[in-house]
Backbone bond lengths (Angstrom), bond angles and torsions (degrees), N, CA, C in turn:
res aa  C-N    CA-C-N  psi(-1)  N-CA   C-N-CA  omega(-1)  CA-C   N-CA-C  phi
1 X - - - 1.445 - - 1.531 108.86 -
2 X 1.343 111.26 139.07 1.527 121.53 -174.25 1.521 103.06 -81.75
3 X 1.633 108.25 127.67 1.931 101.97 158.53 1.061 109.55 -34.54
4 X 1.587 100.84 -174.62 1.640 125.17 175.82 1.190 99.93 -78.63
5 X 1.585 109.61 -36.50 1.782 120.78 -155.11 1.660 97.52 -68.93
6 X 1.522 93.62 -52.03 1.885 89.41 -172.59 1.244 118.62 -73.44
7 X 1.632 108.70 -3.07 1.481 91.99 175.91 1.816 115.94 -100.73
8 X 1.325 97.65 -1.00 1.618 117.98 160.12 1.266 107.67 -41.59
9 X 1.294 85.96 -87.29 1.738 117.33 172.31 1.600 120.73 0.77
10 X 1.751 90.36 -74.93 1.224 119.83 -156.44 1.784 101.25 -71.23
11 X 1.452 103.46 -41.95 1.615 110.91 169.00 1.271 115.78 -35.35
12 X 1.588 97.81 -80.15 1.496 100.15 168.85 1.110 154.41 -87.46
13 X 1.614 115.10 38.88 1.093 136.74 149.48 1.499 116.67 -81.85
14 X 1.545 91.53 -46.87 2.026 86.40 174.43 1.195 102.99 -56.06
15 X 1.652 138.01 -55.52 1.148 128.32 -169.57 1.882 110.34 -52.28
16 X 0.971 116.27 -41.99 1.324 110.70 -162.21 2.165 109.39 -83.36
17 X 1.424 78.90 -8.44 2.094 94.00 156.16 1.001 107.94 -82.14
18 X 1.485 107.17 -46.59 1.789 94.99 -161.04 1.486 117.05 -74.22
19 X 1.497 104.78 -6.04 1.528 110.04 167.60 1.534 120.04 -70.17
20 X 1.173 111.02 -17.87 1.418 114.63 147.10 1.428 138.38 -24.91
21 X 1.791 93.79 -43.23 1.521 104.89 -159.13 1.666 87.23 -122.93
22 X 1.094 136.14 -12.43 1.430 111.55 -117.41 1.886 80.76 -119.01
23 X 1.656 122.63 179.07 1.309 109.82 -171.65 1.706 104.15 -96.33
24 X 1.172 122.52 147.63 1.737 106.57 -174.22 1.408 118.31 -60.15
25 X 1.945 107.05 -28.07 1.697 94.42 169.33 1.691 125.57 -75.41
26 X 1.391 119.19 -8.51 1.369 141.00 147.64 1.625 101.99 -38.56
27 X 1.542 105.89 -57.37 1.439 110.07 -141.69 1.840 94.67 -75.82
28 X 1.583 110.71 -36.58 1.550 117.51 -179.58 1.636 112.98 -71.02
29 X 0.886 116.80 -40.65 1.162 123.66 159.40 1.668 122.50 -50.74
30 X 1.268 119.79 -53.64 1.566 130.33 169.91 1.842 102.27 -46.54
31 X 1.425 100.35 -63.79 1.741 107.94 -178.51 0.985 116.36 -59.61
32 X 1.286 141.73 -19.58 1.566 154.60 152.90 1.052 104.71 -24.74
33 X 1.908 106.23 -81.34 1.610 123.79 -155.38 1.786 97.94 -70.25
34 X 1.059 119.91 -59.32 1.530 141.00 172.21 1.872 94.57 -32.72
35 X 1.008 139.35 -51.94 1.686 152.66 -162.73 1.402 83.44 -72.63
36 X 1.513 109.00 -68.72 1.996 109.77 -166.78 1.363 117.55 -48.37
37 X 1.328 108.54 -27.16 1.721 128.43 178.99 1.833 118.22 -72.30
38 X 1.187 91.03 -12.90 1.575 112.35 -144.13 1.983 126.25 12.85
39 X 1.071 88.43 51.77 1.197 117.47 146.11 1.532 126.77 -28.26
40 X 1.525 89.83 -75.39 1.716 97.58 169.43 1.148 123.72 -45.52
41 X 1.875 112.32 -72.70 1.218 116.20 171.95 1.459 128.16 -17.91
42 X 1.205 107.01 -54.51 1.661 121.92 179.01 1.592 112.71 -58.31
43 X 1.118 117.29 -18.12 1.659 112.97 -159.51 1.666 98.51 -96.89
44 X 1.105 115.24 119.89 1.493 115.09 169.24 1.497 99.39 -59.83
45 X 1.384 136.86 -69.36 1.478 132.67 -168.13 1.471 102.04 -32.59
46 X 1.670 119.48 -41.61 1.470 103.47 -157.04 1.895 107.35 -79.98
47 X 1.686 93.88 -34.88 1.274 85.28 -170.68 2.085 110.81 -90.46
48 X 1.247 111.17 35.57 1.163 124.80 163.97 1.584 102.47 -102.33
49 X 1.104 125.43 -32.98 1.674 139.96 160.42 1.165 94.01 -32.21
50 X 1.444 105.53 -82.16 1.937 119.59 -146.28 2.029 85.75 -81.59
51 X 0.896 134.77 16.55 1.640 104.70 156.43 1.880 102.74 -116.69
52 X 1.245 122.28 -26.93 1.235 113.98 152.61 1.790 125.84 -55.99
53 X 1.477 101.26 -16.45 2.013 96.52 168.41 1.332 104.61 -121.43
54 X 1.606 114.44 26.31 1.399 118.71 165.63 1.780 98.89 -99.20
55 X 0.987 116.07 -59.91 1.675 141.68 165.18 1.526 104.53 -27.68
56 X 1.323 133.97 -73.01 1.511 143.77 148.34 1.427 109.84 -25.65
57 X 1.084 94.92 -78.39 2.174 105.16 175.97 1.858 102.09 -26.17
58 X 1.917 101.20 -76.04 1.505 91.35 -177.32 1.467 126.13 -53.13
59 X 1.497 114.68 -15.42 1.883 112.11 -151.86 1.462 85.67 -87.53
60 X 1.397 137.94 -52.28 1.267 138.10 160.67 1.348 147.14 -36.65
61 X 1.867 88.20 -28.77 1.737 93.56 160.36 1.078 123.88 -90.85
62 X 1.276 130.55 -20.76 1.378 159.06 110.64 1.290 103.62 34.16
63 X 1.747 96.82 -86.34 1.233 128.89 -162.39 1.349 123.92 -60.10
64 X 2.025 96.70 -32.80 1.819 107.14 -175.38 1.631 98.90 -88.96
65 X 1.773 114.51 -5.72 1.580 100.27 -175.56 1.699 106.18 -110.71
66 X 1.655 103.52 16.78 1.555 93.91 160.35 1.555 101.75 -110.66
67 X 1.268 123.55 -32.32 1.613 128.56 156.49 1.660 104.42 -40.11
68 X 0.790 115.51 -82.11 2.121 99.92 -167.79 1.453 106.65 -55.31
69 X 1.354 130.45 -46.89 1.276 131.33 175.03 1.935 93.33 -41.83
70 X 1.197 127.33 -81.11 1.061 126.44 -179.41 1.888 109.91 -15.40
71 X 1.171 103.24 -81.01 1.365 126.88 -163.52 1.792 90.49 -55.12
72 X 1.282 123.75 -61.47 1.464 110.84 -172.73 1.319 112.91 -66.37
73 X 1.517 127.85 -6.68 1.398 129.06 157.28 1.411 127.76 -61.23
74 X 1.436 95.96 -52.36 1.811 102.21 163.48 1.443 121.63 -77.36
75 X 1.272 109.65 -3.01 1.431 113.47 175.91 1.817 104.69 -86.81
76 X 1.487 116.79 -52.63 1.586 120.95 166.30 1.477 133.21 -31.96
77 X 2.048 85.73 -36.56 0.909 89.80 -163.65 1.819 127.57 -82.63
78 X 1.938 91.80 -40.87 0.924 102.94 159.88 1.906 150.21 -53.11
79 X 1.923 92.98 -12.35 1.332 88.82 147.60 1.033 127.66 -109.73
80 X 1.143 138.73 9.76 1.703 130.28 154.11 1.098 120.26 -87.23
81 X 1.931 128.71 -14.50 1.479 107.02 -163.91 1.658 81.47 -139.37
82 X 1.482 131.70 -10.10 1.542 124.59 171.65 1.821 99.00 104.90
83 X 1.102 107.48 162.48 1.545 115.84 -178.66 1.765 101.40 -45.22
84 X 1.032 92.35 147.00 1.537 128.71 174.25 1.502 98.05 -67.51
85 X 1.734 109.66 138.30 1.569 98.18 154.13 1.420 121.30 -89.16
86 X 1.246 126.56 -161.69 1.541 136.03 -172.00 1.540 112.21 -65.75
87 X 1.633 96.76 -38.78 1.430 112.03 -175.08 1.508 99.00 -86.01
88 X 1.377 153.71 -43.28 1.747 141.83 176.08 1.195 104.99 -63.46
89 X 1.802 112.83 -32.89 1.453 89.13 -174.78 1.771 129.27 -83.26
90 X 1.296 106.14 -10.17 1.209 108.64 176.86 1.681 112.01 -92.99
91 X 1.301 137.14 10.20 1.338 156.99 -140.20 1.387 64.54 -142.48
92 X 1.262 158.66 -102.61 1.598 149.13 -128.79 1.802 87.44 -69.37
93 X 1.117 123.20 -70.76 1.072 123.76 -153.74 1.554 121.72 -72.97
94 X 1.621 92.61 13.51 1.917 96.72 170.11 1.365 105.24 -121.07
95 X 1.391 132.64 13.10 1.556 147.35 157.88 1.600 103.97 -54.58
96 X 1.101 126.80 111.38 1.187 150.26 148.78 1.651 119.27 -81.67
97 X 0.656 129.47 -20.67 1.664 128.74 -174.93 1.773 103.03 -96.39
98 X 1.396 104.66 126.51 1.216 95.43 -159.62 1.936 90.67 -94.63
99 X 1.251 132.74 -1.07 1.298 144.56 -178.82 1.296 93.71 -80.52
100 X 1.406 128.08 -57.67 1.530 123.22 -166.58 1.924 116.99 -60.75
101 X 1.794 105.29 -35.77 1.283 119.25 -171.33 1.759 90.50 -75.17
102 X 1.053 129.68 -46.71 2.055 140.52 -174.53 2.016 79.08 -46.60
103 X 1.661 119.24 -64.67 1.397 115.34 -133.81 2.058 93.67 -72.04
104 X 1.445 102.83 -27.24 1.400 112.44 -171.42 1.410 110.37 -63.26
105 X 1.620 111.13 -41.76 1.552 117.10 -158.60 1.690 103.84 -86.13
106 X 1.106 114.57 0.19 1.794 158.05 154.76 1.605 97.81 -49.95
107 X 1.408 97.55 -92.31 1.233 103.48 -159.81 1.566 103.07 -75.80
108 X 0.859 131.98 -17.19 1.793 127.00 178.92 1.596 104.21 -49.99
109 X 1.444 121.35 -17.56 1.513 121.27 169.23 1.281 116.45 -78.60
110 X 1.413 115.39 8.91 1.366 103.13 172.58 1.467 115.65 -157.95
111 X 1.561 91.57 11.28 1.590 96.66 176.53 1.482 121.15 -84.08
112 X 1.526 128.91 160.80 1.288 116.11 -171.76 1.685 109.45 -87.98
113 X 1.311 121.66 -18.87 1.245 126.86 -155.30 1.698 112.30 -167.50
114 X 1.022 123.46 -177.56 1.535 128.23 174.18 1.453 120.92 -51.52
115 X 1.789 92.94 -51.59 1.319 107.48 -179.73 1.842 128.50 -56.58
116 X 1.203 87.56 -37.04 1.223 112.44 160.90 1.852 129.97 -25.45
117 X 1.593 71.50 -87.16 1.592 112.98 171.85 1.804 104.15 -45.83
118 X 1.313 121.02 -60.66 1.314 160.68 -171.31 2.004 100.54 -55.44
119 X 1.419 131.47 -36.21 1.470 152.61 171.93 1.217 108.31 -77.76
């Protein structure tokens, strides 16, 4: 006789085949009834799922809140010190640290110029 665990398992693995075939409002609907059961909850496979599209989720928001930081940097900037040249603007736009772009958009209140800003 199979555990509870393997027969978890085994459930939702077919389900996560049959998403293969199956239609995605099928598929929201399936995770619904399966959720009310808590089913899911129980399955290590599933909830190794949801922290690998938790992980994705953050790296992406991440990504759009060092992107606008970017863009509202060259946007600040350009009205206090005038368009960016070729060379500041690609120097803003290869900043990855979203702490360094927070400390810049900081100091743009008191910087005299790009260069400034740019140190």
């Amino acid at each position: 006789m199979l555990s509870n665990s393997v027969k978890r398992f085994a459930f939702l693995l077919v389900h996560l085949l049959a998403g293969l075939r199956i239609e995605r409002e099928q598929i929201v609907d399936l995770m619904r009834r399966l959720s009310s059961m808590n089913l899911l909850q129980e399955s290590s496979f599933y909830q190794l799922l949801l922290e690998e599209g938790e992980e994705k989720g953050l790296q992406k928001g991440l990504q759009k809140g060092i992107n606008a930081s970017r863009e509202m940097l060259l946007g600040i900037g350009e009205k206090l010190f005038g368009p960016p040249d070729t060379e500041t603007r690609t120097a803003i736009e290869s900043i990855g640290d979203l702490e360094r772009l927070k400390r810049m958009g900081l100091r743009a209140l008191s910087a005299k110029g790009w260069n400034d800003l740019l140190d």
